[in-house]
C-alpha positions in Angstrom: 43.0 105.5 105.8 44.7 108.6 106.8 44.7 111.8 105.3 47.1 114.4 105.0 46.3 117.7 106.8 48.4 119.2 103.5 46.5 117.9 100.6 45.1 120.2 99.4 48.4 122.5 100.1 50.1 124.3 102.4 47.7 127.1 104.4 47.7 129.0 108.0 45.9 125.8 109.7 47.9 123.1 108.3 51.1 124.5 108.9 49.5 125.5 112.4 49.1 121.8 112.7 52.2 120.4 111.8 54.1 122.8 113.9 52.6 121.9 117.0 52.7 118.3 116.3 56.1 118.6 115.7 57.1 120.6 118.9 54.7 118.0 121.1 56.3 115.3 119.9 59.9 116.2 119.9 59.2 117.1 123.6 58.0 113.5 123.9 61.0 111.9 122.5 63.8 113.8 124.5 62.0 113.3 127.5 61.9 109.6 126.9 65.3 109.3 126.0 66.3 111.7 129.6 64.5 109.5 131.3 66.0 106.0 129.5 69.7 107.1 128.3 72.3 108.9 129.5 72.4 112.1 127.8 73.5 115.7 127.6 71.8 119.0 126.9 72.6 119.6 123.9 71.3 116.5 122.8 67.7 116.3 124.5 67.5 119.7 122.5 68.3 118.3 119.4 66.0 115.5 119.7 63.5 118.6 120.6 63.9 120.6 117.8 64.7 118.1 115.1 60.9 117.1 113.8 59.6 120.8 113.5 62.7 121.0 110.9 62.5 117.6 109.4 59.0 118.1 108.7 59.3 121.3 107.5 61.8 119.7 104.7 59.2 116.9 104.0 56.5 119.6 103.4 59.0 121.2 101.0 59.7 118.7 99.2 55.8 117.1 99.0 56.5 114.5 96.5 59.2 116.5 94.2 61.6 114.0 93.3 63.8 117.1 91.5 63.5 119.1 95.0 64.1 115.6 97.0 67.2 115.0 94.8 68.8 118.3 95.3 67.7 118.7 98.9 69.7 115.0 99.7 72.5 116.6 97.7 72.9 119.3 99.7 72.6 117.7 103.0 75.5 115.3 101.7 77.6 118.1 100.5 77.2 119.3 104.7 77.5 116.0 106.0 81.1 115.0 103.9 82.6 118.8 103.6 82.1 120.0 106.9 84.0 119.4 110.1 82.6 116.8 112.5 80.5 119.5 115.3 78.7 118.3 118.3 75.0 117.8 118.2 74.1 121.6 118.6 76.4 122.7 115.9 75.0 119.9 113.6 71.3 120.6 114.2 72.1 124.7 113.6 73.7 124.0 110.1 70.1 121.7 109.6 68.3 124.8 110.5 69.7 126.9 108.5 69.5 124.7 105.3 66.0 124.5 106.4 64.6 127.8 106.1 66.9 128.6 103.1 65.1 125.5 101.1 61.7 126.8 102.7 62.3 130.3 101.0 64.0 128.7 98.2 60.5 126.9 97.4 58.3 130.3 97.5 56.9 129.9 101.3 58.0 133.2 102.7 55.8 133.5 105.5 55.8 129.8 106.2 59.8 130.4 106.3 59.3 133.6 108.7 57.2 131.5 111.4 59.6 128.4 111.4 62.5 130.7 112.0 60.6 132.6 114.9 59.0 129.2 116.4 62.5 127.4 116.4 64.7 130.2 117.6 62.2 130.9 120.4 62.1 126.8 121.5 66.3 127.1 121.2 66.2 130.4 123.7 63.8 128.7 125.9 65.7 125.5 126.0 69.0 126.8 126.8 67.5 129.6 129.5 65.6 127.0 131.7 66.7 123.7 132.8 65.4 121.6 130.2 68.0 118.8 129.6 69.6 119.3 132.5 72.1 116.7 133.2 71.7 115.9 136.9 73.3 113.0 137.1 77.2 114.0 138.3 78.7 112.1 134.7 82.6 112.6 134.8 85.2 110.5 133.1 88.1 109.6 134.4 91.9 109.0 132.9 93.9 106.6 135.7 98.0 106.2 134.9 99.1 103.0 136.0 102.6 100.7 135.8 102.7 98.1 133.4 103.5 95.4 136.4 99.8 96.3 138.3 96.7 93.8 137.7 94.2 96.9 137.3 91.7 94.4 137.0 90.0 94.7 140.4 92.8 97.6 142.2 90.8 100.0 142.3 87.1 98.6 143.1 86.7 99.5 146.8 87.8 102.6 145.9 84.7 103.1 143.2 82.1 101.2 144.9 83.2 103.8 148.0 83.0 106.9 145.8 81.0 106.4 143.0 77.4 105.4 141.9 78.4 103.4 138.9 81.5 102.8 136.9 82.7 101.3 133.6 86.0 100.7 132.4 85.5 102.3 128.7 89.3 102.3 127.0 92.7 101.0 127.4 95.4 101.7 126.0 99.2 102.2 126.2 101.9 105.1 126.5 105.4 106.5 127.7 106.6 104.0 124.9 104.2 101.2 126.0 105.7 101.4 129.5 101.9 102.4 131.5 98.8 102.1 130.7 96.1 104.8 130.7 92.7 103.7 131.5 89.7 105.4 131.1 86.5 104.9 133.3 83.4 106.1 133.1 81.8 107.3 136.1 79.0 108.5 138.5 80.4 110.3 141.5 78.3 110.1 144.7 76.8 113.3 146.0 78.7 115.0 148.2 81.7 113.2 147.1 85.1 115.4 146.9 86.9 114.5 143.2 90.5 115.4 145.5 89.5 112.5 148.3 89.0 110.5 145.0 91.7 111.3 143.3 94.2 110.4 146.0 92.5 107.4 147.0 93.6 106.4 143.3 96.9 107.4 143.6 97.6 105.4 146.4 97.0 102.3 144.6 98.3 103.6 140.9 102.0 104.2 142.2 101.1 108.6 142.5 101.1 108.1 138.9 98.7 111.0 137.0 94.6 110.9 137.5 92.5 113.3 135.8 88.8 114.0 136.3 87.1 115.8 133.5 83.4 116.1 132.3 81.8 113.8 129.9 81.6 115.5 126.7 78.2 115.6 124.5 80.0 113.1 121.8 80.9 110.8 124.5 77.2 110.8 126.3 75.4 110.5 122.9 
């Protein structure tokens, strides 16, 4: 059977513990996910910093159904009355509901190390190159005439110009006239986005390309 390093409640060593469980092991899931997903930076981060805060609210609420109740309350109040964020903003709203339940159950000092510990993993994480997205992710938005078979148009031009590529969305405009498709895409290194670009409007009529980064939502 396993024991809890918290039985007996929460003092210096156990919270040691479970804070540097929590930091090992958040490392080991965004760095599995980097290496199996595509992903952004503010993501890999989240994934990072997440179990020092989750556990932190588990230790809080240490088999209080009254503190459980209120705690999933509040989450749900954030997660329903609050504009959708990317995964940075989300995870700083967590951890600030975090420390405020921590104080709000008594544990000052426990409080006063989470907030220094986390803050300290976030400044690390964003000065250094952790998360890194190396891979060159862009999307692109390709106009085309309603009378063109897109189908297989522009292959040659992305198996010249680009690692990978996946037609993601369709969808009309200009009154159902064109269609806009949306790719998603790997450029090749060393590959210019205005040699790609034209290539595309040779075969699209010169109708409008763009090239724009993935955002976080969109790599998730």
């Amino acid at each position: 059977m396993f024991n809890s390093v918290i039985n007996g409640g929460l003092d210096i060593k156990s919270a040691f513990i479970c804070i540097i469980t929590s930091i090992v092991l958040g490392l080991i899931i965004s760095i599995v996910y980097m290496k199996s997903s595509r992903y952004s930076k503010n993501f890999v981060i989240t994934l990072a910093v997440l179990p020092i805060l989750v556990s932190t609210v588990m230790i809080m609420v240490n088999g209080n159904l009254g503190t459980g109740i209120a705690i999933a309350g509040a989450f749900s109040l954030v997660r329903f009355r609050s504009m959708p964020g990317n995964s940075k903003e989300i995870m700083s709203v967590f951890f600030a509901m975090t420390i405020g339940i921590t104080i709000g159950a008594g544990y000052i000092v426990f409080a006063s190390i989470i907030t220094i510990v986390v803050s300290l993993m976030i400044i690390i994480f964003y000065l250094t190159n952790f998360g890194e997205n190396k891979n060159n992710y862009k999307t692109s938005d390709i106009i085309v005439p309603e009378s063109l078979d897109y189908d297989d148009v522009f292959e040659e031009i992305f198996n010249k110009y680009t690692n990978r590529y996946e037609l993601v969305k369709i969808k009309t405009t200009n009154l159902d006239s064109l269609y806009e498709l949306r790719y998603d895409i790997t450029l090749k290194d060393g590959v210019k986005e205005k040699e790609f670009i034209d290539s595309i409007r040779v075969r699209n009529g010169n109708l409008k390309v763009s090239i724009h980064k993935a955002k976080d939502e969109e790599i998730l």
